[in-house]
DRENGU-300439 format. One record per atom (N, C-alpha, C): atom name; chain; x, y, z; residue in one letter. Coordinates in steps of 0.2 Angstrom, whole numbers, plus 2048, in hexadecimal, padded with zeros to 3 digits. Layout:
N
CA:A:X:Y:Z:A
...
END
This chain:
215
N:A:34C:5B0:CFC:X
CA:A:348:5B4:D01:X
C:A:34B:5BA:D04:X
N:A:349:5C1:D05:X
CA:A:34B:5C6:D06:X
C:A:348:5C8:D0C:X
N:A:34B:5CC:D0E:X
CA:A:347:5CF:D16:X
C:A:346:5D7:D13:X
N:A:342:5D7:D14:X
CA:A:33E:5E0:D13:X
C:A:342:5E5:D14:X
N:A:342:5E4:D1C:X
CA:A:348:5E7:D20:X
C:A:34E:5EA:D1B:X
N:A:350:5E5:D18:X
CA:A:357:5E7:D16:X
C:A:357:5EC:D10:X
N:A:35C:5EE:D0E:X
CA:A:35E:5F1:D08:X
C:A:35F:5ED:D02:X
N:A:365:5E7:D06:X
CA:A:367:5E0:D02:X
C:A:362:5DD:CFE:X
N:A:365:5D8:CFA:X
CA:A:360:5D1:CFA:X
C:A:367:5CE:CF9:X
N:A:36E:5D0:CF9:X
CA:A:373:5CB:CFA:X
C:A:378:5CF:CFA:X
N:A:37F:5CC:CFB:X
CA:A:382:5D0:CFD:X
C:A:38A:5D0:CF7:X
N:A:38C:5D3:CF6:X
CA:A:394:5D0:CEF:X
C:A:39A:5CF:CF2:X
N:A:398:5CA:CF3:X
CA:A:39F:5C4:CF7:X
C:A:3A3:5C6:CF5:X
N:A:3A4:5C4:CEF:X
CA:A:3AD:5C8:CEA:X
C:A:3AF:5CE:CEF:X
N:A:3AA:5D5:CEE:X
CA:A:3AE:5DA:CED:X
C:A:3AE:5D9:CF8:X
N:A:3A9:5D6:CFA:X
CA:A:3A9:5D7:D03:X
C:A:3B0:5D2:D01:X
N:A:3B1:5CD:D00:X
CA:A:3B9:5C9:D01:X
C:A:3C0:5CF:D00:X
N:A:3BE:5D2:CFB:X
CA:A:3C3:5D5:CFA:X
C:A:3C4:5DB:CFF:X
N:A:3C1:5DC:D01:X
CA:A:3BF:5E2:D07:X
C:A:3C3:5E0:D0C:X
N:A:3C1:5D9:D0D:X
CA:A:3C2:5D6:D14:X
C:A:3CA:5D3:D15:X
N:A:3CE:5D2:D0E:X
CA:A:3D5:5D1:D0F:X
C:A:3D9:5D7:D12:X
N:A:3D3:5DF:D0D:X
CA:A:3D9:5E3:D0D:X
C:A:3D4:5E9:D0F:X
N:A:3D2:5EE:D11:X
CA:A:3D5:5EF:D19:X
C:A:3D5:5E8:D1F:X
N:A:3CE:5E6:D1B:X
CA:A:3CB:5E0:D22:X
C:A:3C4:5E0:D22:X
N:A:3C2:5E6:D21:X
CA:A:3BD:5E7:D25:X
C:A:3B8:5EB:D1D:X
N:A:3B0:5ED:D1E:X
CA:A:3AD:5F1:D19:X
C:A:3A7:5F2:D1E:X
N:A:3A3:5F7:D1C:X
CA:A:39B:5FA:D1C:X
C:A:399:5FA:D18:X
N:A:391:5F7:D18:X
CA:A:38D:5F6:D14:X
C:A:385:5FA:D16:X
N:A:384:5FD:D11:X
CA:A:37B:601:D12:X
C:A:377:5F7:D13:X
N:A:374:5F7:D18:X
CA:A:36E:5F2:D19:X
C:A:368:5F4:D1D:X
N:A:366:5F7:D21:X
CA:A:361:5F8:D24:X
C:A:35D:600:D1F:X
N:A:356:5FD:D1D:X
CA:A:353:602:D1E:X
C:A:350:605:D24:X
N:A:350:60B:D23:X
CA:A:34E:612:D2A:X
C:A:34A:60D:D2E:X
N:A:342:60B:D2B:X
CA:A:33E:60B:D2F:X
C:A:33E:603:D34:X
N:A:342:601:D30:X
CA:A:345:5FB:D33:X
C:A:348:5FA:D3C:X
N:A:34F:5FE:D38:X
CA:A:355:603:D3C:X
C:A:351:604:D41:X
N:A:34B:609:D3F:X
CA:A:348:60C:D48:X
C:A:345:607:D4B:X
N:A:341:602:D49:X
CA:A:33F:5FE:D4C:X
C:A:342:5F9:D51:X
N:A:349:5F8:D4D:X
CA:A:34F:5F4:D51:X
C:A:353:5F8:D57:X
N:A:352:5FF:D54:X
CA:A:355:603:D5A:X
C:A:34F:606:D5F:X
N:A:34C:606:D5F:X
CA:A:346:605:D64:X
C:A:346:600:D67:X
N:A:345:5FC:D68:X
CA:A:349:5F6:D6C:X
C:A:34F:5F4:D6F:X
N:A:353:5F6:D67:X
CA:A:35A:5F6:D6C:X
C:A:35A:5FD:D73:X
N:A:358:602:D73:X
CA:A:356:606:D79:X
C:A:356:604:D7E:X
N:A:34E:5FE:D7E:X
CA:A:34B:5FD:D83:X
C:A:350:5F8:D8A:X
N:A:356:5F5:D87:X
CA:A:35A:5F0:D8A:X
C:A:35E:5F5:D93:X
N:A:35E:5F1:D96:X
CA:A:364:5F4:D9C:X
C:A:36B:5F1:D9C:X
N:A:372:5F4:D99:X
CA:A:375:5F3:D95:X
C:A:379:5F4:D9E:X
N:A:37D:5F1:D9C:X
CA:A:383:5EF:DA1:X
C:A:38B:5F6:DA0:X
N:A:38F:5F5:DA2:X
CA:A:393:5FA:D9F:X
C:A:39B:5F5:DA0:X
N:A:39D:5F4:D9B:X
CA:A:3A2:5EF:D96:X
C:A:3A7:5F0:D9C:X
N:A:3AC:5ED:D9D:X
CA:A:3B3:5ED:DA0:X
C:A:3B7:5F5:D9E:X
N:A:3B8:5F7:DA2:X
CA:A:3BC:5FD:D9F:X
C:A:3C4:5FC:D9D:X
N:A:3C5:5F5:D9F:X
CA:A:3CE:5F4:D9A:X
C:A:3CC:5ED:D9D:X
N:A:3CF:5EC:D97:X
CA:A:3D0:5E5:D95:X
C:A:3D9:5E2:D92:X
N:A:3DD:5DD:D97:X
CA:A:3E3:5DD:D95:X
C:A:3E9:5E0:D99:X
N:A:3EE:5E2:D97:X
CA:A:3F3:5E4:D9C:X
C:A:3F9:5E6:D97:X
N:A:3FC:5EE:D9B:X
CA:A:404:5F0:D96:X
C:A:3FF:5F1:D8E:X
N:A:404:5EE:D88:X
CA:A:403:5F0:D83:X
C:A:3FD:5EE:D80:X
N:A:3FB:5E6:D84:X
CA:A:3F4:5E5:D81:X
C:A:3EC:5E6:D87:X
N:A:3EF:5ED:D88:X
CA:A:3EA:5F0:D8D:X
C:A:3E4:5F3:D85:X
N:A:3DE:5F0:D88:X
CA:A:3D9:5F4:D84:X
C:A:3D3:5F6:D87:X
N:A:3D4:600:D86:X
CA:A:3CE:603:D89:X
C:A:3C7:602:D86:X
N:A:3C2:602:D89:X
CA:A:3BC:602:D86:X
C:A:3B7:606:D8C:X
N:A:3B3:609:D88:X
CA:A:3AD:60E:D89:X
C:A:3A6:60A:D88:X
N:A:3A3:607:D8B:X
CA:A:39E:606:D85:X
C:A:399:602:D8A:X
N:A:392:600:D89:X
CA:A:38D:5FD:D8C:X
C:A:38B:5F6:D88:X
N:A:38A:5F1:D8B:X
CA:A:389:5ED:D86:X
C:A:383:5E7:D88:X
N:A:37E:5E4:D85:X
CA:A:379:5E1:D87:X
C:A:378:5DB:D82:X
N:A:37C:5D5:D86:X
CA:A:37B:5CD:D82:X
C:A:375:5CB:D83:X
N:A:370:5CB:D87:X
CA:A:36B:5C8:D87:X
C:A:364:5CA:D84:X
N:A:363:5C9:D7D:X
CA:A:35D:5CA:D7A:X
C:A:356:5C7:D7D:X
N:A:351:5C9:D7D:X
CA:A:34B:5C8:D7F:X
C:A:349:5C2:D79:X
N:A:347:5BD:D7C:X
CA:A:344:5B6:D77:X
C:A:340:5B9:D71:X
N:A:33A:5BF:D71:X
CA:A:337:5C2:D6D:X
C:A:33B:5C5:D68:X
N:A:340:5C8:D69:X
CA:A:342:5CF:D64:X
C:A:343:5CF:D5E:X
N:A:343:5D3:D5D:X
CA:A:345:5D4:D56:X
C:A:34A:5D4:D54:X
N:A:34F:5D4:D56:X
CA:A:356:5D4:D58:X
C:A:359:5CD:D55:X
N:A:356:5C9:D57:X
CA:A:355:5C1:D55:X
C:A:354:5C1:D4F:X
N:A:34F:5C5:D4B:X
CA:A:34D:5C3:D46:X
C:A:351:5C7:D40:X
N:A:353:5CB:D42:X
CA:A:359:5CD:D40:X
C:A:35F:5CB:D3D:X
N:A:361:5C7:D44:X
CA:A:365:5C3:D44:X
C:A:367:5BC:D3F:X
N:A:360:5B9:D3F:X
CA:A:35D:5B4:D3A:X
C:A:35F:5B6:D34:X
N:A:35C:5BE:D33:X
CA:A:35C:5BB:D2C:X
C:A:362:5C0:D29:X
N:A:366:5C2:D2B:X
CA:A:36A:5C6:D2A:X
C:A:36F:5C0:D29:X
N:A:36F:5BA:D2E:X
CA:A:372:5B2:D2D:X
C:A:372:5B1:D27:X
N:A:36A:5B1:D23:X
CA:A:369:5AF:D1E:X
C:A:36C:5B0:D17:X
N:A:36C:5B8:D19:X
CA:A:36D:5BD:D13:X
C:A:375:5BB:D10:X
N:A:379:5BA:D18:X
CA:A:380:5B9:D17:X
C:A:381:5B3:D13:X
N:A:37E:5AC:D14:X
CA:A:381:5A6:D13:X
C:A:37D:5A5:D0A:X
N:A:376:5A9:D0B:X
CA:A:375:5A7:D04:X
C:A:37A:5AB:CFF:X
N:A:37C:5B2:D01:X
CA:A:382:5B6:CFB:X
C:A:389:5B0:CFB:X
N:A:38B:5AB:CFF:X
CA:A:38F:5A8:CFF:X
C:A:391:5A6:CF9:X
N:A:38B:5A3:CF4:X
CA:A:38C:59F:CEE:X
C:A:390:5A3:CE9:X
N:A:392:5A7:CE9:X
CA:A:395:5AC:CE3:X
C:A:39E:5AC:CE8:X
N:A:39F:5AB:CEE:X
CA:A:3A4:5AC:CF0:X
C:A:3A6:5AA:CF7:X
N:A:3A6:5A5:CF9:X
CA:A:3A8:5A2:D00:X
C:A:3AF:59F:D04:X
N:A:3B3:5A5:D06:X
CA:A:3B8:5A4:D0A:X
C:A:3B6:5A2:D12:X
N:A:3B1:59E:D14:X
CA:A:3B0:59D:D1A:X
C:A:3B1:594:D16:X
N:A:3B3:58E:D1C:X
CA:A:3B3:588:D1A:X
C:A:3AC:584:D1E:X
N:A:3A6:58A:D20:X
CA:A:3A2:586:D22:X
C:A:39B:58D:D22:X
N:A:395:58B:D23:X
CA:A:391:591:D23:X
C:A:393:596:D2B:X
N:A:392:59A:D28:X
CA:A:392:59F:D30:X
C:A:38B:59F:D32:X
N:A:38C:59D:D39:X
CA:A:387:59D:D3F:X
C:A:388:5A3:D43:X
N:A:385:5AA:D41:X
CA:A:385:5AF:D45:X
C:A:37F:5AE:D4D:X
N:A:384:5AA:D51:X
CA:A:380:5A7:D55:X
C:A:385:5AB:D5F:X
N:A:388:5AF:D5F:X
CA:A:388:5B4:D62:X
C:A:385:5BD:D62:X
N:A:380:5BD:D63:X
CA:A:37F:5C4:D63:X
C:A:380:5C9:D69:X
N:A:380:5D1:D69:X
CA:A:382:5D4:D6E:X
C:A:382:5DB:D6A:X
N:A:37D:5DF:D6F:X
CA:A:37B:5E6:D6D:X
C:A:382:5EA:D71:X
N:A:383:5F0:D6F:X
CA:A:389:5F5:D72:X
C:A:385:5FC:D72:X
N:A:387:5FF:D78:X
CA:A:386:607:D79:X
C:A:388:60C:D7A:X
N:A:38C:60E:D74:X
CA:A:391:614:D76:X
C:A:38F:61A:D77:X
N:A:393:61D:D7C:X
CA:A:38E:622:D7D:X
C:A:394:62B:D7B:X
N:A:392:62F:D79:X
CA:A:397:635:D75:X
C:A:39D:638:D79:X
N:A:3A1:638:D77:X
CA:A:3A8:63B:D7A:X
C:A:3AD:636:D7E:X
N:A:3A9:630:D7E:X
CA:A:3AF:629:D80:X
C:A:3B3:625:D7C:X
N:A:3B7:625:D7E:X
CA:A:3BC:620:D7A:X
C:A:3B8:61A:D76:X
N:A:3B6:618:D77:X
CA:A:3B3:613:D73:X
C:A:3B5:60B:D74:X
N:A:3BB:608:D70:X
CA:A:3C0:606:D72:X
C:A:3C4:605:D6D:X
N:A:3CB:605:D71:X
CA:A:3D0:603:D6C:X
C:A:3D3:5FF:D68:X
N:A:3D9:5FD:D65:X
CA:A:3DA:5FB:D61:X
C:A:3DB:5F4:D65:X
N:A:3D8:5EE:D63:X
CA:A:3D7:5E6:D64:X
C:A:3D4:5E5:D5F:X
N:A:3D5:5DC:D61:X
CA:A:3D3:5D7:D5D:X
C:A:3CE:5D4:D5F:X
N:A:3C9:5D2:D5D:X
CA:A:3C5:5CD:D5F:X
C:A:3C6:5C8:D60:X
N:A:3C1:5C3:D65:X
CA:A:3C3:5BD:D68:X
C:A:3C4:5B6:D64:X
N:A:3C9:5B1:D64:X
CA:A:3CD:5AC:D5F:X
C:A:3C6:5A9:D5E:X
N:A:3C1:5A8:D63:X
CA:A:3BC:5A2:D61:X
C:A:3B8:5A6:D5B:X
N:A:3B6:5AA:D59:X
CA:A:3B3:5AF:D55:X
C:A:3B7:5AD:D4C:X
N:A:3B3:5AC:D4A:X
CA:A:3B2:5A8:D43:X
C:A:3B1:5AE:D3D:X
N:A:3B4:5AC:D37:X
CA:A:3B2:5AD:D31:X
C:A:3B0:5B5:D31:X
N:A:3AC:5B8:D35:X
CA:A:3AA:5C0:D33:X
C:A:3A6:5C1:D39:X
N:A:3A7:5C7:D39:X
CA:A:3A6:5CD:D3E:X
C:A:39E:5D2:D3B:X
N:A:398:5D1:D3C:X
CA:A:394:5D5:D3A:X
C:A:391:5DA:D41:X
N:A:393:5E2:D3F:X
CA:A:390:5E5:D46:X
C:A:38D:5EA:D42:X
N:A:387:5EB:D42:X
CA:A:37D:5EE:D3F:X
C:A:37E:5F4:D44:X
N:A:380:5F9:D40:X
CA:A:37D:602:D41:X
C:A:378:603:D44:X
N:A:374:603:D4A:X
CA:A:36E:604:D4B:X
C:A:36B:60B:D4C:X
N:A:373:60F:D4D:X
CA:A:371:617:D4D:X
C:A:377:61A:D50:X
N:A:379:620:D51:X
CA:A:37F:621:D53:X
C:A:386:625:D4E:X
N:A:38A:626:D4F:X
CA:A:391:629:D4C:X
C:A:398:627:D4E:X
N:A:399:624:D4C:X
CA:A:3A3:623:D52:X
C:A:3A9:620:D4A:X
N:A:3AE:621:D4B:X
CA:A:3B3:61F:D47:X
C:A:3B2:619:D48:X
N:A:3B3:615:D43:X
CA:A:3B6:60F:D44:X
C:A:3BA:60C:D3E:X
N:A:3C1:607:D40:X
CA:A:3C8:60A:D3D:X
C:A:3CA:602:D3E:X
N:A:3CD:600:D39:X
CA:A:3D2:5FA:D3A:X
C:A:3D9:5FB:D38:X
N:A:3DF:5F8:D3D:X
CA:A:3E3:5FA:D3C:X
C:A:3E9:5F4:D3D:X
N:A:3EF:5F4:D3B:X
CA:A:3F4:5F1:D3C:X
C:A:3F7:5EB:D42:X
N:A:3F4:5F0:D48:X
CA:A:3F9:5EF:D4E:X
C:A:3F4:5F1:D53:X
N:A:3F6:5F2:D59:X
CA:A:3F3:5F6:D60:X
C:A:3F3:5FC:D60:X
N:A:3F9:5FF:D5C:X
CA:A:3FB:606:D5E:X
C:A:3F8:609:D57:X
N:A:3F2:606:D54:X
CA:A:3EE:60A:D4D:X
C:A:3F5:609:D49:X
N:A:3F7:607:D47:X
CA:A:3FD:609:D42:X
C:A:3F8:607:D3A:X
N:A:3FA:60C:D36:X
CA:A:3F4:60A:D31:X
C:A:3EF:60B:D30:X
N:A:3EB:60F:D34:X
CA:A:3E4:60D:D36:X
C:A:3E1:60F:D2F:X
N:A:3DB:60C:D2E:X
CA:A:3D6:60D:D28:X
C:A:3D0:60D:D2A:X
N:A:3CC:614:D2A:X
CA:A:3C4:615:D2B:X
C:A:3C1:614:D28:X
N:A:3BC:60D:D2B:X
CA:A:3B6:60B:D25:X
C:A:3AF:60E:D27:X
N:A:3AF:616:D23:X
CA:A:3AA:618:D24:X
C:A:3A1:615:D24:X
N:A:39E:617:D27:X
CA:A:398:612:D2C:X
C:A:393:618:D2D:X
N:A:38C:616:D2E:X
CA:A:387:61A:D2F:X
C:A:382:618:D32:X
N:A:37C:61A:D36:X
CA:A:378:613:D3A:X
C:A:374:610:D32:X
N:A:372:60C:D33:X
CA:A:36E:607:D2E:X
C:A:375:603:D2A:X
N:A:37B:604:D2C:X
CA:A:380:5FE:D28:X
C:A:383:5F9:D2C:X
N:A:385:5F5:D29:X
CA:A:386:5EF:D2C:X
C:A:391:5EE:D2A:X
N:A:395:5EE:D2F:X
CA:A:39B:5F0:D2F:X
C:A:39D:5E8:D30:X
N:A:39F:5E5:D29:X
CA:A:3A2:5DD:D29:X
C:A:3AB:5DD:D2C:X
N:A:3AC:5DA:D32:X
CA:A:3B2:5D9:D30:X
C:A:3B7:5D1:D31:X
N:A:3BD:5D0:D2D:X
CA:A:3BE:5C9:D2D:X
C:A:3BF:5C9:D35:X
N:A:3BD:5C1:D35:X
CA:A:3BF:5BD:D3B:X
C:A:3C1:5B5:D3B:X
N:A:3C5:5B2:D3E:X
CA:A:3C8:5AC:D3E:X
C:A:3C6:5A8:D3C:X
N:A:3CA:5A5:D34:X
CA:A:3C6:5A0:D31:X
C:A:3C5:5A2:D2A:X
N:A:3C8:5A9:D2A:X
CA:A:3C5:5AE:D24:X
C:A:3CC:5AB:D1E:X
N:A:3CA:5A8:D19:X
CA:A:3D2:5A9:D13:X
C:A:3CE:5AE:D0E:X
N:A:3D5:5B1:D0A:X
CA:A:3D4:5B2:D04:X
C:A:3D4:5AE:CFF:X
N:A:3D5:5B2:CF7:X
CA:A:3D5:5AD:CF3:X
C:A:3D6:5A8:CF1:X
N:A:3DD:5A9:CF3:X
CA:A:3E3:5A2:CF2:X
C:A:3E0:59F:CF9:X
N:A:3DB:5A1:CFA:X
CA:A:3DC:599:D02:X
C:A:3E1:59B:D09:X
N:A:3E4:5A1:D08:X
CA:A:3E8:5A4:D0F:X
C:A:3E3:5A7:D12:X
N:A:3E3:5A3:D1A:X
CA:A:3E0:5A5:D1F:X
C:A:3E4:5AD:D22:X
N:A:3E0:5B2:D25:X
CA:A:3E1:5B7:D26:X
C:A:3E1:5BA:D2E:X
N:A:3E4:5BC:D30:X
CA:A:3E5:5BF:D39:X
C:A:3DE:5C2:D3B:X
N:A:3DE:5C3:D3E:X
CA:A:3D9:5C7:D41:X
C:A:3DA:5CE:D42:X
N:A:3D5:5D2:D3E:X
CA:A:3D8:5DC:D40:X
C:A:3D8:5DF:D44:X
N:A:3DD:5E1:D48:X
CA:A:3DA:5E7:D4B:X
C:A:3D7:5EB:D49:X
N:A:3D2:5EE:D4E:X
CA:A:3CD:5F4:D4E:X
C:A:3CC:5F8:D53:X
N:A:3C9:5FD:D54:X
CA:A:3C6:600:D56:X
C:A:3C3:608:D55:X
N:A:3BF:608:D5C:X
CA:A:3BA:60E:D5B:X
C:A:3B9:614:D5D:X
N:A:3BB:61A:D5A:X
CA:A:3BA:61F:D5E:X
C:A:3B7:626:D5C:X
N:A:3B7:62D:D5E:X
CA:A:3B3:632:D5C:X
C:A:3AC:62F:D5C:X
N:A:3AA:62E:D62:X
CA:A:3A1:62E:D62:X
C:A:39F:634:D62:X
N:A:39C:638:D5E:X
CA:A:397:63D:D5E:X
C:A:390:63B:D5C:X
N:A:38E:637:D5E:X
CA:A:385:636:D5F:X
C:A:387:62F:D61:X
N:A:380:62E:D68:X
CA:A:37F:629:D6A:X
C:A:37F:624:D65:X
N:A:382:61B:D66:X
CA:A:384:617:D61:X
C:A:383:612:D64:X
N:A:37C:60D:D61:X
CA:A:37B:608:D63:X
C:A:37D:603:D5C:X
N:A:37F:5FD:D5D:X
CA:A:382:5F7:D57:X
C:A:381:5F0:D5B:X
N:A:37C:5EE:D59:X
CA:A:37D:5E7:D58:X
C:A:381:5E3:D54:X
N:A:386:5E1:D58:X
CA:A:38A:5D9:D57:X
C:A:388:5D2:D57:X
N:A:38A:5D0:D50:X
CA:A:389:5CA:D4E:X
C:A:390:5C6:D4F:X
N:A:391:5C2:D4F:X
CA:A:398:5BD:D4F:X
C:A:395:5B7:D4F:X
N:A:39B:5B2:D4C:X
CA:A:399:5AB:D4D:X
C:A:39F:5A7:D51:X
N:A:39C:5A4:D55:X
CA:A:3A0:5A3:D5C:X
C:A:3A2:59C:D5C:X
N:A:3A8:59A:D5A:X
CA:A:3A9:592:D5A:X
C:A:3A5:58E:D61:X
N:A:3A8:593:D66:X
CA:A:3A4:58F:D6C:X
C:A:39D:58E:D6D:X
N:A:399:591:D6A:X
CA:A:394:592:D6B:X
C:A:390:58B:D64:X
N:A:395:58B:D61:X
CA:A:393:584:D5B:X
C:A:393:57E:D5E:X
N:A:38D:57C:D59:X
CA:A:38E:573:D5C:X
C:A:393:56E:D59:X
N:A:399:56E:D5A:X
CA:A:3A0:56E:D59:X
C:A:3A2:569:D5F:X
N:A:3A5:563:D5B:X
CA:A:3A9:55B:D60:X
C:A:3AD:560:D63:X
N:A:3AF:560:D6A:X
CA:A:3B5:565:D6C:X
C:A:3B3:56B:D6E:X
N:A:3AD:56E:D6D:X
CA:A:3AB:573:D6E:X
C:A:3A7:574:D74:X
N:A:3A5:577:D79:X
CA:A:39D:578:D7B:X
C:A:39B:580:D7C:X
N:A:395:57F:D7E:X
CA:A:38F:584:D7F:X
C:A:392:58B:D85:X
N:A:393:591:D82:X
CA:A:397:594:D8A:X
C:A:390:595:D8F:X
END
């Protein structure tokens, strides 16, 4: 089953695994235009919060710029996006699966950057966050780079455009041999057009996991 929407009908796990070893991260063409505008049309309509402006302390201070809105409306389309975007993911699995269980992209969270801000810098994302990082271009321009360290050592630019979907590893991710992988640093910067992206993650916490609960 295919969703219209997309570009995809599945995704080439081999060459996305090989990506994900080595910078870590990849972009991929998935949203057609008229799609794209209809999810950005809504994502608009949201009153977005303005994120923490540091986060951390000393070296692992991290700046951030940015607006952001966890709470989708029961209706949206945002959700169904989500669904099947889930879907596209687990069924490309069968050709190549370094995750040891299905991914439940079951944290979402829209972002709004806005031009000439920092964006934010170079971090890691949070340990409970699982197997892959999907954040969906809904419009917008900014750099975005995964690198070595804190201090960008190494960075590498995974060039991105609105309608692409920017995969990165997260905890839980092995390559071939079965060696589990760190988590990368990233970050975003040079906004020149306003940059909306919806964020997917799969959030241990948020799974129905012995030891786990609901945040």
């Amino acid at each position: 089953m295919s969703n219209s929407g997309f570009c995809l009908d599945y995704l080439d796990m081999p060459a996305i695994r090989d990506a994900l070893v080595s910078p870590g991260a990849i972009a991929l063409p998935l949203l057609h235009d008229d799609y794209r505008q209809r999810l950005l049309a809504e994502a608009r309509l949201y009153r977005y919060r303005p994120a923490r402006k540091e986060v951390g302390r000393d070296h692992d201070l991290v700046r951030q710029r940015m607006d952001v809105e966890p709470n989708l409306r029961d209706n949206s389309i945002l959700h169904g996006l989500a669904r099947s975007f889930s879907e596209l993911l687990n069924r490309s699995l069968t050709d190549c699966n370094p995750f040891e269980s299905p991914v439940e992209l079951n944290d979402l969270m829209l972002q709004r950057y806005t031009v000439g801000e920092v964006g934010i810098t170079p971090h890691r994302d949070r340990t409970t966050y699982r197997y892959i990082v999907a954040l969906i271009i809904l419009c917008g321009r900014g750099r975005f780079c995964v690198a070595d360290d804190r201090d960008a050592s190494n960075a590498v630019e995974i060039p991105n455009g609105p309608g692409d979907v920017i995969l990165m590893r997260a905890p839980g991710f092995v390559d071939a041999n079965g060696d589990a992988l760190p988590r990368p640093f990233h970050f975003v910067h040079q906004i020149t057009e306003p940059r909306y992206v919806f964020g997917l993650r799969d959030d241990l916490e948020k799974r129905n996991v012995p030891g786990h609960h609901d945040r």
